[in-house]
N, C-alpha and C positions, 0 to 999 in steps of 0.2 A: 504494500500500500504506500501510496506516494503518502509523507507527511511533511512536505513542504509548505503547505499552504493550511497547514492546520493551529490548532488555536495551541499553546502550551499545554493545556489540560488535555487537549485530543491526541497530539503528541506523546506526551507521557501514560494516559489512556494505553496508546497501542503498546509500547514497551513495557509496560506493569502485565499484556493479558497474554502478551508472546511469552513472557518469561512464566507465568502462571504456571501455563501450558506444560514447559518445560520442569518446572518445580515438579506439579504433581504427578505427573507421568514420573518422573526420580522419586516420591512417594510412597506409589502405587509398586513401583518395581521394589522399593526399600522393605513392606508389609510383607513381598514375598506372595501373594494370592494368587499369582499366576505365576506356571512354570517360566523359567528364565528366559527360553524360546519366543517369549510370545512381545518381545523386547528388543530392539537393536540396538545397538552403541553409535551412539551422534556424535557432533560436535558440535555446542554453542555458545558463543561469547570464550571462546579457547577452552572449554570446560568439556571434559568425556561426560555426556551424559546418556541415560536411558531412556529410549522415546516406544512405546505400546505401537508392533507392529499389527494387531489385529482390528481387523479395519472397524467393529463395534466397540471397541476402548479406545484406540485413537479418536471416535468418532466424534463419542460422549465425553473425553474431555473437553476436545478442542471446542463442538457448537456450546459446550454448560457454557465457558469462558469468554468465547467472544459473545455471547447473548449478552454478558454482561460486561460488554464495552462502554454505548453508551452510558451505564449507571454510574462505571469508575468513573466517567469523562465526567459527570454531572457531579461527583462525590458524594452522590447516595449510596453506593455498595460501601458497608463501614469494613465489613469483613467477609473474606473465603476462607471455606474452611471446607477440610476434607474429614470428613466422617467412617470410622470406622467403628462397627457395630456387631454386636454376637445376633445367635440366632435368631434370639426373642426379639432384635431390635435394640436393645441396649447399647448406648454410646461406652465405647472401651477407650478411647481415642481417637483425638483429635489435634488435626494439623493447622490452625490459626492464621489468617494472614490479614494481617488489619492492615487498610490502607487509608492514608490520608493524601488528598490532591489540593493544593492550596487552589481554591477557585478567583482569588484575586490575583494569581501570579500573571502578569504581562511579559517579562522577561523571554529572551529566547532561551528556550531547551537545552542542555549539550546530551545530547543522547547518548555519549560516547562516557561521560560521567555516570550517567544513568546507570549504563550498562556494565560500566565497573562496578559500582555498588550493587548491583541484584549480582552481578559474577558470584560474588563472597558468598549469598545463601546458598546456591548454587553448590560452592565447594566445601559449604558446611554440610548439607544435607549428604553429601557423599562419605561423607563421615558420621554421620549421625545413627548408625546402627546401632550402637550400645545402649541409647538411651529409648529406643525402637522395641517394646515386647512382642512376641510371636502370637500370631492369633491364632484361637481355636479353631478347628472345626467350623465349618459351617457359617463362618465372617463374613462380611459383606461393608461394601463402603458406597460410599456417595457425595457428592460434590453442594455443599450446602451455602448460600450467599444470605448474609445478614444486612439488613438495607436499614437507613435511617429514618424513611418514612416508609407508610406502607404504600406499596407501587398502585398504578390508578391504569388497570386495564386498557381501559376506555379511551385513554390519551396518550399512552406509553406504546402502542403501535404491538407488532407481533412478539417482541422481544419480553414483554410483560405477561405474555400469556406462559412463557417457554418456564417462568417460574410459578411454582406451587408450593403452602406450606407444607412442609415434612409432617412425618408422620413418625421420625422416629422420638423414644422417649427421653427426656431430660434429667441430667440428674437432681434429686433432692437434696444433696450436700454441696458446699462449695466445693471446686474443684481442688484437686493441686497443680499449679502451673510451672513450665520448665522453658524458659526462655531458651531461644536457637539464635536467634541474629537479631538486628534492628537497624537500621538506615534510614538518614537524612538528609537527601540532595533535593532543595527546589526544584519543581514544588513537590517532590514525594517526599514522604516518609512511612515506610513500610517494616511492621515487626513481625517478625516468626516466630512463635512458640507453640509448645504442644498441652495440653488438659490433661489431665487423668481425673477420674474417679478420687475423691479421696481414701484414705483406708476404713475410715467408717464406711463408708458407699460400698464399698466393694467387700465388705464382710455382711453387708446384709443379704 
């Protein structure tokens, strides 16, 4: 996509949902849920990474992602988060990705800064195995967007219809949180961290 003639916010928009893309696809391969096969080795932003060759996971990350371009561009997506869930339904974890777009930034973009700073999560998350639990049986995950207001069908064109509330369950405790990264280049500021259940949560 030509982003020449786009606004700072649309600009950094595309680069925050390209990198998305590539984050949870390295996620999704991290969980381990599908055999290794079903994955290539890429390259992006100079980073080895793992991108979902089968053309129903590649599919459903990349359209969840860019359905929510406009939102990031507008700064109502507060957070994406990747949900991974046991049988019943039950959140076991989650991969957080709160984003802030300054909507009054005018300034030109450096894309090139940009994409240095999201590299880093990038080369975190390639590391971030040990703090990654194995899932049981039976797990399942999904791509969940937290928005600041609630979306208005009716006005928000086809992209609003693409979202629907979940139906998975929340927990009753506060969580425990485990910071992974955090970045601040005008106008982004984007943090990664993951939830857990607390230990009371998870003994009940």
């Amino acid at each position: 996509m030509d982003r020449k003639n786009q606004s700072p916010q649309g600009q950094t928009a595309q680069v925050v949902v390209e990198f998305l893309e590539v984050a949870i696809n390295c996620i999704v391969f991290l969980k381990g849920l599908y055999p290794t096969r079903a994955f290539e080795r890429r390259r992006y932003m100079n980073v080895v990474v793992n991108k979902a060759r089968h053309p129903q996971l590649a599919n459903y990350i990349h359209s969840s992602l860019f359905s929510l371009l406009p939102y990031i561009q507008k700064g109502l997506a507060e957070r994406v988060v990747v949900v991974f869930y046991d049988q019943d339904h039950v959140p076991m974890e989650k991969f957080v990705f709160k984003l802030t777009i300054d909507q009054s930034y005018q300034s030109s973009v450096s894309e090139t800064e940009l994409e240095f700073a999201l590299r880093a999560f990038l080369v975190k998350l390639n590391a971030a195995e040990p703090i990654a639990k194995p899932l049981p049986s039976g797990a399942n995950w999904e791509i969940t967007g937290y928005f600041r207001e609630l979306l208005s069908r009716e006005n928000e064109g086809e992209e609003a219809k693409l979202w629907v509330p979940t139906d998975t369950k929340q927990w009753m405790q506060p969580c425990s949180i485990t910071p992974i990264k955090s970045m601040d280049s005008n106008p982004l500021k984007v943090q990664l961290y993951m939830e857990h259940p607390s230990i009371t949560e998870q003994k009940v």
